[in-house]
N, C-alpha and C positions, 0 to 999 in steps of 0.2 A: 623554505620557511620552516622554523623550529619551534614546536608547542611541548611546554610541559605541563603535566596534568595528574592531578589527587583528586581524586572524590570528597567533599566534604559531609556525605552525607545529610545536606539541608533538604533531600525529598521532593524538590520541584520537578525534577523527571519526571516523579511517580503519581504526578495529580493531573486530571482535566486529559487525559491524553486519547488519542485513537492509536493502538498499540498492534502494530505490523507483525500478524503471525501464523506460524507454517499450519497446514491442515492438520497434523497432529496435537499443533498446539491449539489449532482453535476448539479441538474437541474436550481439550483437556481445558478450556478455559471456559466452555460450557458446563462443564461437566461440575467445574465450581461454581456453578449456578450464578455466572456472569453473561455478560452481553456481546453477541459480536457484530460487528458489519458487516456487510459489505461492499466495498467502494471500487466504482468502476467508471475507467476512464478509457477511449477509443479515439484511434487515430486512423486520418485515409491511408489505407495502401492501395492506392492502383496500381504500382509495377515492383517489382522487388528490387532495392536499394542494389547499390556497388557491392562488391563482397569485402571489400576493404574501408566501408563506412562501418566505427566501430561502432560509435553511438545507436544506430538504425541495426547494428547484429544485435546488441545490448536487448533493445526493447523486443525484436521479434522473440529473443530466448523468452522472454518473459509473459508472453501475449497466444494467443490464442487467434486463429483468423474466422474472420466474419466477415456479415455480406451484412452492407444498411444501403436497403433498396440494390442499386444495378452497383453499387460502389463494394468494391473488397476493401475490406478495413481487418483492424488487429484490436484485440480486448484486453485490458490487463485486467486484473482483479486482484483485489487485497483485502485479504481476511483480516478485519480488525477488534482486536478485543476492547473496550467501550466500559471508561469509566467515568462518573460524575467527581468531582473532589477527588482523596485520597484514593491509589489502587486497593481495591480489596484484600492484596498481599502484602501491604505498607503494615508493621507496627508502627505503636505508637514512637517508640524510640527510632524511631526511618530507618527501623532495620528490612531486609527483605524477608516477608515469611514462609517464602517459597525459593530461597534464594539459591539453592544447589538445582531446581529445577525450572530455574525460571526463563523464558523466552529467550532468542537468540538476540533477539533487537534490544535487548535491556544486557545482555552479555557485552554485546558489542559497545553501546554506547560510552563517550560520546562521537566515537570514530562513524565515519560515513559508512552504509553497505553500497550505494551506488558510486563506480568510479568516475564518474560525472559530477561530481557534487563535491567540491571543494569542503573540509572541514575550518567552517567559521566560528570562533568561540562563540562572538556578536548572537550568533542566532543557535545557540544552547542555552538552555533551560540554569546551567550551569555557573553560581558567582564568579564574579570577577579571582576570589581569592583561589579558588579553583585550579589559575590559569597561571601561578605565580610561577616567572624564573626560577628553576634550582628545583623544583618539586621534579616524581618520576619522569623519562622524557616519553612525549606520545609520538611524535611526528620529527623527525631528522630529516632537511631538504625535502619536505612537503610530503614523506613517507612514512608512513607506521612502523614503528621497530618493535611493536613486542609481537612472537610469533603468533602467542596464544593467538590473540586478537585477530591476526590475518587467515589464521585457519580457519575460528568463525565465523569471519566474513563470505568466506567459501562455503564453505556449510552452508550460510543462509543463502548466499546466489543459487547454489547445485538444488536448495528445497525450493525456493522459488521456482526452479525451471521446473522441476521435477513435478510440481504440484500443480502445473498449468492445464492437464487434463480434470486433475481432480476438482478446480474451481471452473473450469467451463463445463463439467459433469454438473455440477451444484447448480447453476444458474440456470442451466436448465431442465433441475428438477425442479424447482421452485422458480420457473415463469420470470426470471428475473434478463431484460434485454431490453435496459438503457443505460447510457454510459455518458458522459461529460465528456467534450473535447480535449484532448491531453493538452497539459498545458494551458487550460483553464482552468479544471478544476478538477471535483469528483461528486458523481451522485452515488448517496450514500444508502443502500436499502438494508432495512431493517428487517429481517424476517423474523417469523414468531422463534422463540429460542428450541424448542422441540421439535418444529420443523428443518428446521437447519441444522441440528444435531443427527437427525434422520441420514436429510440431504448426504450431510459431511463422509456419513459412515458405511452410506450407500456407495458413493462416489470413490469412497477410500478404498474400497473391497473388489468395485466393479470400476475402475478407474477408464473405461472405454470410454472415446469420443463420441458424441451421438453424430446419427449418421449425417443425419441434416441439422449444419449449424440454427439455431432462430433465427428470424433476423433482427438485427440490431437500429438500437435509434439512436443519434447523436441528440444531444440533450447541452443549450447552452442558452445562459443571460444574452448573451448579443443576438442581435437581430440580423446584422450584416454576417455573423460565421454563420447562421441556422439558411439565411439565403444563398450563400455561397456551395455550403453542403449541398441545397436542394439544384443549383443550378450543375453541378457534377454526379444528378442521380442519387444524392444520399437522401434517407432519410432526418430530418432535424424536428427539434422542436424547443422552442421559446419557453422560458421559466418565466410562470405567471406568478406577480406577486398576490393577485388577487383570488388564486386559487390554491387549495391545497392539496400537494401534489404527492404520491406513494412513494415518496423519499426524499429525501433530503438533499440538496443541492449546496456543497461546499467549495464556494470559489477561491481563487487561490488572489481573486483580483479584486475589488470594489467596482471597479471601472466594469460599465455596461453601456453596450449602446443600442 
């Protein structure tokens, strides 16, 4: 498959978004007196995959391990910086105002970071005229040709790995151990902005593992995954709409059973 691709500068990127970013950057995104998440989603591990299954190496680089109840599972976590409407870095002309220092996720886009995830114009933020034959080329035979770009991409997998102690440091400095079933969705906790600027810089300095993981709760809309988890020893638990729960739960589905 062949894409070619110009930015037109119309700024739908940069509104409404939850913006994937490394611990450095989420410090520096506090630090502009913005918001971050963070969104956390877990998966069973009871035995360790083939070593030739790339997908199941993919996610352990990226995860952290955990126990929910008698069950070994994996945690991912994603620092996210959290904006209403427009980024707080967006001029009014949709220029970027931080744009020599801005996030590796906004470098990269609209190219994918996960090699799992096919690049669909369909599902960017990005106009059709964006995506016009003859503009620069992004993808030749379904592959990224510009280097810059795939260096980035590296960069942000190597900080993703590389940050996995420093976001299971965080979470449990701030009590944070429930996660969404991967592939359902993600619960999203909000910590106070000063505490998790603490967390962040604590974690970043003293990057140790603690010694004893927490344990971990599986957290989902369906009722048959939250019984399934419990009949394998996990812990689960049921998203009530009638209660209001210490964060926020973003499905990736409508469908609940």
């Amino acid at each position: 498959m062949d894409i070619d691709f110009e930015c037109t500068m119309c700024g739908k990127c940069c509104h409404d978004l939850r913006l994937p970013l490394t611990a450095t950057e989420a410090v520096a995104w506090l630090e502009g007196g913005n918001d971050v998440q963070i969104l956390c989603e877990a998966l069973p591990w009871p035995e360790e995959p083939p070593e030739d299954n790339r997908e199941a190496a993919q996610k352990r680089r990226r995860s952290f391990a955990a126990m929910s109840g008698s069950l070994p599972a994996r945690v991912v976590v994603i620092l996210a910086g959290t904006h209403a409407g427009p980024c707080p870095n967006l001029r009014p002309d949709m220029r970027c105002g931080i744009y020599e220092k801005r996030p590796l996720v906004c470098r990269i886009y609209p190219a994918e970071i996960n090699p799992f995830i096919a690049l669909m114009p369909q599902h960017k933020a990005c106009p059709p005229e964006a995506w016009t034959p003859g503009l620069p080329p992004l993808l030749r035979a379904g592959k990224l040709v510009d280097p810059d770009v795939l260096a980035l991409i590296q960069q942000s997998r190597d900080a993703d790995a590389n940050d996995v102690p420093i976001k299971q440091q965080v979470c449990a400095l701030l009590g944070i151990n429930q996660a969404a079933v991967s592939n359902e969705g993600f619960v999203a906790h909000s910590p106070d902005r000063v505490d998790l600027m603490a967390a962040l810089r604590q974690a970043s300095s003293e990057p140790a593992v603690p010694a004893l993981s927490p344990t971990w709760r599986f957290v989902s809309k369906r009722r048959t995954t939250v019984e399934v988890l419990a009949s394998v020893g996990a812990l689960g638990s049921l998203v009530d709409a009638n209660s209001i729960p210490a964060f926020e739960y973003l499905g990736l589905s409508t469908v609940s059973d």
